[in-house]
N, C-alpha and C positions, 0 to 999 in steps of 0.2 A: 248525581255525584255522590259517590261514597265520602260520607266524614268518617274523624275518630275521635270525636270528643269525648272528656271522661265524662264520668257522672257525676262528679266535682263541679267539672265547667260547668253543665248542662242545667246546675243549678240557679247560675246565673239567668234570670231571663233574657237579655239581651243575646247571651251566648245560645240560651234554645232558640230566637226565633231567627238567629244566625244562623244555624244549624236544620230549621226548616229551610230554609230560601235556599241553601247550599245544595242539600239534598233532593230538591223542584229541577235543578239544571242538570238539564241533558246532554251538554257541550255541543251541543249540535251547532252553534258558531252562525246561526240565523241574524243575531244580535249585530252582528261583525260590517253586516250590509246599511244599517241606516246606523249608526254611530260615528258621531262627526268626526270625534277626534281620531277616531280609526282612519276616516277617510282622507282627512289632512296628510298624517304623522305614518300610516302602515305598519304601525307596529301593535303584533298581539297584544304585547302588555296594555298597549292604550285602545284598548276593544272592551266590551263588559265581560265578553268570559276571559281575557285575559287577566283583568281585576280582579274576575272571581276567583282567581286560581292564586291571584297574591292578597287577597282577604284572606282564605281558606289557611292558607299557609302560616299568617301571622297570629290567628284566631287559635286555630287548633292546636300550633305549638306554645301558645301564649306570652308566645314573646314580647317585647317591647318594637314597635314599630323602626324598620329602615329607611334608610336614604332613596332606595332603589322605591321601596313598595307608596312611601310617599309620596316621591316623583309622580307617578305613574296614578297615585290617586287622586291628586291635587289635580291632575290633568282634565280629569270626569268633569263634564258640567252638568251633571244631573241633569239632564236634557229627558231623558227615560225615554226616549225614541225605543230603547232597546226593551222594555216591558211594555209595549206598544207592537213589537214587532216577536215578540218571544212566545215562541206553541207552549213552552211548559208552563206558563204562567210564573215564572220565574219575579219574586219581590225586589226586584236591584234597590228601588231607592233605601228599602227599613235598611239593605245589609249593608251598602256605601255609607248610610247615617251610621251606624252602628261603627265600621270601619273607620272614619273621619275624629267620632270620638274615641274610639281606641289608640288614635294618632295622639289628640288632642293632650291625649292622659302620660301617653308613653314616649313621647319623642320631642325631645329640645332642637325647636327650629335654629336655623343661623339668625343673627342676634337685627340684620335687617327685616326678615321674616316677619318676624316675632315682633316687630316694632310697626309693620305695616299693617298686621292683621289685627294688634291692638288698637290703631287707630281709625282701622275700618269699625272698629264690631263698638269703639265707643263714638264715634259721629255718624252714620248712616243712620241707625237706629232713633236720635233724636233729632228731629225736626229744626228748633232751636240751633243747635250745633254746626247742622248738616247744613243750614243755609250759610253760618259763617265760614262756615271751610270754603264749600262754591265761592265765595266771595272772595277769600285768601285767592284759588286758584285763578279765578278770573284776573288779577291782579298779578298773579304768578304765572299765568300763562305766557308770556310774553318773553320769559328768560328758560323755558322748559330745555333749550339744546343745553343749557349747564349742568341738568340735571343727568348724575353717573346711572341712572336706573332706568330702566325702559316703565316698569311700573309708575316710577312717582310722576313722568310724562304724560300718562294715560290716566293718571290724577288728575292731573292740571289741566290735559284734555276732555275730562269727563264735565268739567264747569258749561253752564247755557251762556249763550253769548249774553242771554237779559235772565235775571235772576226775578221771579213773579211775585208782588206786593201779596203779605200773609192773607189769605180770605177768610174771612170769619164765619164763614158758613161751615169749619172744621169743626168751631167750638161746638162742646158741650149743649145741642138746644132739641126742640124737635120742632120739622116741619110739618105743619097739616094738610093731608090731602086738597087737592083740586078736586071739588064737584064729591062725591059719595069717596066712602072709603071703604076699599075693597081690601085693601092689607096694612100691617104695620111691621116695619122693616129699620132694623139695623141697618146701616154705614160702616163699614172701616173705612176709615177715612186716611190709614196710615201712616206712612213715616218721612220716607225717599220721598215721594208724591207730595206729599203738601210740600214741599222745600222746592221740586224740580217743574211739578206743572200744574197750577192749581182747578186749571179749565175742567181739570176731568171730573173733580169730583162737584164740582158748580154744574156739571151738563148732567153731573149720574141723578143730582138731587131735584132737578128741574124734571127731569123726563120721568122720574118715577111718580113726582106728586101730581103731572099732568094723566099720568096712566092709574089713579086711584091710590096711591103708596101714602100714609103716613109714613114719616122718615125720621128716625130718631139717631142722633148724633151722644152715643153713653157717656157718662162722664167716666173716665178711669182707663177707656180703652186706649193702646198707644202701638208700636211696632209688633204683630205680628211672631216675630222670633224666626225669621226665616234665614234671616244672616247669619247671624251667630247659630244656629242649624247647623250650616251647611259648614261651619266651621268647624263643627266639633262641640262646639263651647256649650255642651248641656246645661250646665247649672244658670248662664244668662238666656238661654233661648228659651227652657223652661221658667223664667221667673217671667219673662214680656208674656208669655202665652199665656201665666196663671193671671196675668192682671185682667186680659183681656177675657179669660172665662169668665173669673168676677164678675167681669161690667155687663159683660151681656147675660149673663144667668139673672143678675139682680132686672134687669130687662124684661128678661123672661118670666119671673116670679112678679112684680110687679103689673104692669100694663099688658104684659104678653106680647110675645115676637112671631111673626109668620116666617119670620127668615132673615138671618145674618148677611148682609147685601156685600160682595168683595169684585171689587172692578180694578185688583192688579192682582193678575191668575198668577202669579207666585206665590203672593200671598194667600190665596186661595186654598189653594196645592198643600199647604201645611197649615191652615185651619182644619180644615176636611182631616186632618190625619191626626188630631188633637188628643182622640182616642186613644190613638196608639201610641204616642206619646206617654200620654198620663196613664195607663194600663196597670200601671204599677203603685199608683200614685194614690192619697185621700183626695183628690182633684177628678177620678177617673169616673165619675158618673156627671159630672158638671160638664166634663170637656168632651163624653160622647154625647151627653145633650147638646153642644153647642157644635158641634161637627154635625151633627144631623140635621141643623137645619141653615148649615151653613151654603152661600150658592152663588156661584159667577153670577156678576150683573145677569148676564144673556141669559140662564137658566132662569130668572125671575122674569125676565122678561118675556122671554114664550109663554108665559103662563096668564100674560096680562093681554089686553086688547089694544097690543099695537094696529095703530091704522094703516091701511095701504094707504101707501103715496104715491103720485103722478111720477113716471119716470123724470128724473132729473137731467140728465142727459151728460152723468160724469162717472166716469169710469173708477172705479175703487178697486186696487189692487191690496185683496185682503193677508196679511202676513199672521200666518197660526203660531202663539204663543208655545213654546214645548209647555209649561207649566199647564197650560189651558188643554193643549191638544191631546197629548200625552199625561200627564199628573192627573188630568182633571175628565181624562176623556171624551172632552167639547172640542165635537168637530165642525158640525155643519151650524147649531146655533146663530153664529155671529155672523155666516154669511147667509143664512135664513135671514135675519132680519133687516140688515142691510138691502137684501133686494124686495122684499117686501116694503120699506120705505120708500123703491124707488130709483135704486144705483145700480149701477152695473157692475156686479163684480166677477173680478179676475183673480185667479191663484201664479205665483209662479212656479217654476218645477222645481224637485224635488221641494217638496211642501212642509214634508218632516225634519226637515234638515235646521239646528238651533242656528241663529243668526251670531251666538258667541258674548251674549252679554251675559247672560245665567245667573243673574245676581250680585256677585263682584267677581267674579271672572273674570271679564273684560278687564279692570283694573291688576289681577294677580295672573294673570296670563295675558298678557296683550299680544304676543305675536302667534300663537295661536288665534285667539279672539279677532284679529283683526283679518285674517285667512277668510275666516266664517264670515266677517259680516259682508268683506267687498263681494267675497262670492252670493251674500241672500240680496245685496243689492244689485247686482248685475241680473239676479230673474228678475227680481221685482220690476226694473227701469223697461227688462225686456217686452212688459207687459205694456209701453206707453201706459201709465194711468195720470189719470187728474189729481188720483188723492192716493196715500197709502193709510189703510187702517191695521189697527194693531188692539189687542187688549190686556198689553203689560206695559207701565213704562221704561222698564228695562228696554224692553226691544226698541220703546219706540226712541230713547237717548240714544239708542247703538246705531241703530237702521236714519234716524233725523240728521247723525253726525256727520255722514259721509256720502246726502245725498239732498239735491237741492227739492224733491219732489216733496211736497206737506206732509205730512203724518201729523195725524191727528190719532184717538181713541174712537174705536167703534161706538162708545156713548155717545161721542158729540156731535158724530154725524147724524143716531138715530134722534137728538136733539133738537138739530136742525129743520131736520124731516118732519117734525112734531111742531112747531110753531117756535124754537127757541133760535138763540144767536148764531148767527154765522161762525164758527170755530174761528178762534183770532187766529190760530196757525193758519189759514189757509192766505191769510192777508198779510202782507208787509208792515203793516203799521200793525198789525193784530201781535207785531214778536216784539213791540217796543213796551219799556212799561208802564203800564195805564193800571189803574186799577181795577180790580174784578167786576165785573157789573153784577148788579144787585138780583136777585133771584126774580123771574118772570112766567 
């Protein structure tokens, strides 16, 4: 694609590596075929070269961001299906980041907007917060036909019918290996997650100290930055992410780290990118140390001596994270190790296709979001399985909401498979709330 940036722009770094990504695409409209919102909606504009053609336009002329060009980019769910399926190598996610804050900086949303997305990017992000809102909602779920918004509904339907007693296994500690210690691994132990489900990271910390992991829980690390990311909001997505290079650098320089352990691939997805992020930054040799040895649960886990297990005789119907499949490009990983555990696993069709949670998506797009999910739950159910696995909890609140079959996290199964607890999701009395069981 020809640009015409000046050399004024070109100055800016954000504006060159905009200016690369533009000039990669070939318009050849490959993109067009696994892009969900395309496949919903049929319109160019909501396709990624669509997008790119209204980036380009607002970048080059360096205008202040439109109603129209906003539309249509708020609509993206960074799914990246489409840098997954693009011959040019074409970077969507840096130039949509890039685009989101050019929005962020230049265009006064309507005054609901602007009040919804400040109360996303200040409660998701803290743990603390985020439980008391689920609780609001849970409590406010029951009057949602009052509400004039389709969004604040999907609020209040985003609430777990049981909200999970805090586990202390988040805090600040380290566990030591089971038997010889073959690595020592970082935890993010997150945000959303300790508030929405706390089994996953009680099954990530059990299976890794049973496969030789020290596991250390840093003091100082907290959200990620992927929300406020995806919002625009640099100056707060960059402040979560510097805290979190801190805690694991001081990690690293002290006791030494084998590897930053992240078992919600969203988050994952924009640790790994830290570098690029901070590029510009006095942070920018700390945060490609910590992107480099940063890795999906499942990427550590190939690496360890998982055991084969006796077949089980249950069908798992495995659902690929976009952040994981796509961002992260971990494909076969998670159902590698599931069948080597012992399960049977199933994919549904089209496999690439996001389910519509994307982060907060689901909440600022709901009828959209809601297109995507009844359609990934319809392969999925097609499949008869006994269990759905997932390893983001985004998908798995999207895909659990609208669908009576268990979802669980690909840890807890390969947990199970390892000598630990039956996933409480799989049981009726396992959704009521008890408290966490203690580490085994």
């Amino acid at each position: 694609m020809q640009t015409f940036f000046t050399d004024e722009q070109l100055q800016d770094p954000g504006i060159a590596r905009s200016n690369e990504i533009l000039r990669a695409c070939v318009h050849c409209g490959f993109c067009t075929a696994t892009c969900p919102t395309y496949q919903v909606l049929g319109d160019e504009l909501d396709s990624p070269r669509g997008r790119i053609y209204l980036i380009k336009d607002m970048l080059e002329s360096g205008r202040p961001a439109d109603e129209k060009t906003v539309k249509h980019i708020d609509r993206c769910l960074s799914c990246l299906a489409c840098m997954t399926t693009c011959p040019s190598g074409v970077h969507y996610m840096h130039l949509v980041d890039h685009a989101r804050a050019h929005i962020e900086k230049t265009y006064k949303r309507p005054l609901m907007d602007r009040l919804l997305r400040w109360t996303l990017a200040k409660i998701i992000p803290y743990p603390g917060r985020f439980r008391l809102a689920l609780l609001g909602a849970k409590i406010g779920r029951p009057f949602a036909f009052l509400m004039p918004d389709a969004r604040l509904k999907a609020m209040l339907a985003m609430a777990p019918k049981q909200i999970p007693p805090v586990s202390r296994n988040d805090d600040p500690q380290v566990f030591p290996a089971i038997g010889e210690r073959k690595k020592r691994v970082a935890l993010m132990t997150g945000c959303a997650q300790k508030a929405l489900n706390t089994d996953i990271n009680d099954a990530t910390i059990r299976l890794l100290r049973r496969l030789g992991c020290e596991v250390v829980i840093p003091q100082g690390q907290g959200c990620c930055g992927a929300l406020t990311h995806h919002m625009g909001k640099e100056s707060e997505s960059h402040a979560s992410a510097a805290k979190n290079i801190r805690a694991w650098r001081a990690e690293m320089a002290g006791a030494g780290l084998d590897a930053i352990v992240i078992n919600t691939s969203g988050c994952g997805t924009t640790v790994k990118d830290y570098g690029h992020m901070f590029r510009n930054d006095p942070l920018a040799k700390d945060a490609a140390a910590v992107a480099g040895i940063a890795m999906d649960v499942s990427e550590l886990l190939m690496q360890l001596d998982l055991p084969e297990g006796a077949e089980k005789g249950l069908t798992v119907a495995y659902h690929a994270a976009c952040s994981l499949q796509h961002g992260q490009q971990i494909k076969t990983f998670p159902k590698d190790l599931l069948k080597r555990a012992g399960y049977k696993v199933v994919e549904p069709a089209d496999p690439h296709l996001c389910c519509g949670s994307a982060g907060t998506y689901n909440l600022l797009q709901p009828e959209i979001s809601g297109k995507l999910k009844d359609r990934k739950i319809r392969t999925l159910e097609a499949k008869s399985p006994d269990i759905i696995a997932a390893g983001n909890i985004g998908c798995m609140m999207q895909i659990g909401s609208g669908t009576e079959v268990p979802i669980v996290h690909t840890v807890e199964l390969l947990d199970w498979a390892t000598g630990g607890p039956r996933p409480p999701a799989l049981d009726e009395e396992g959704k009521r709330e008890i408290p966490v069981p203690i580490l085994r």
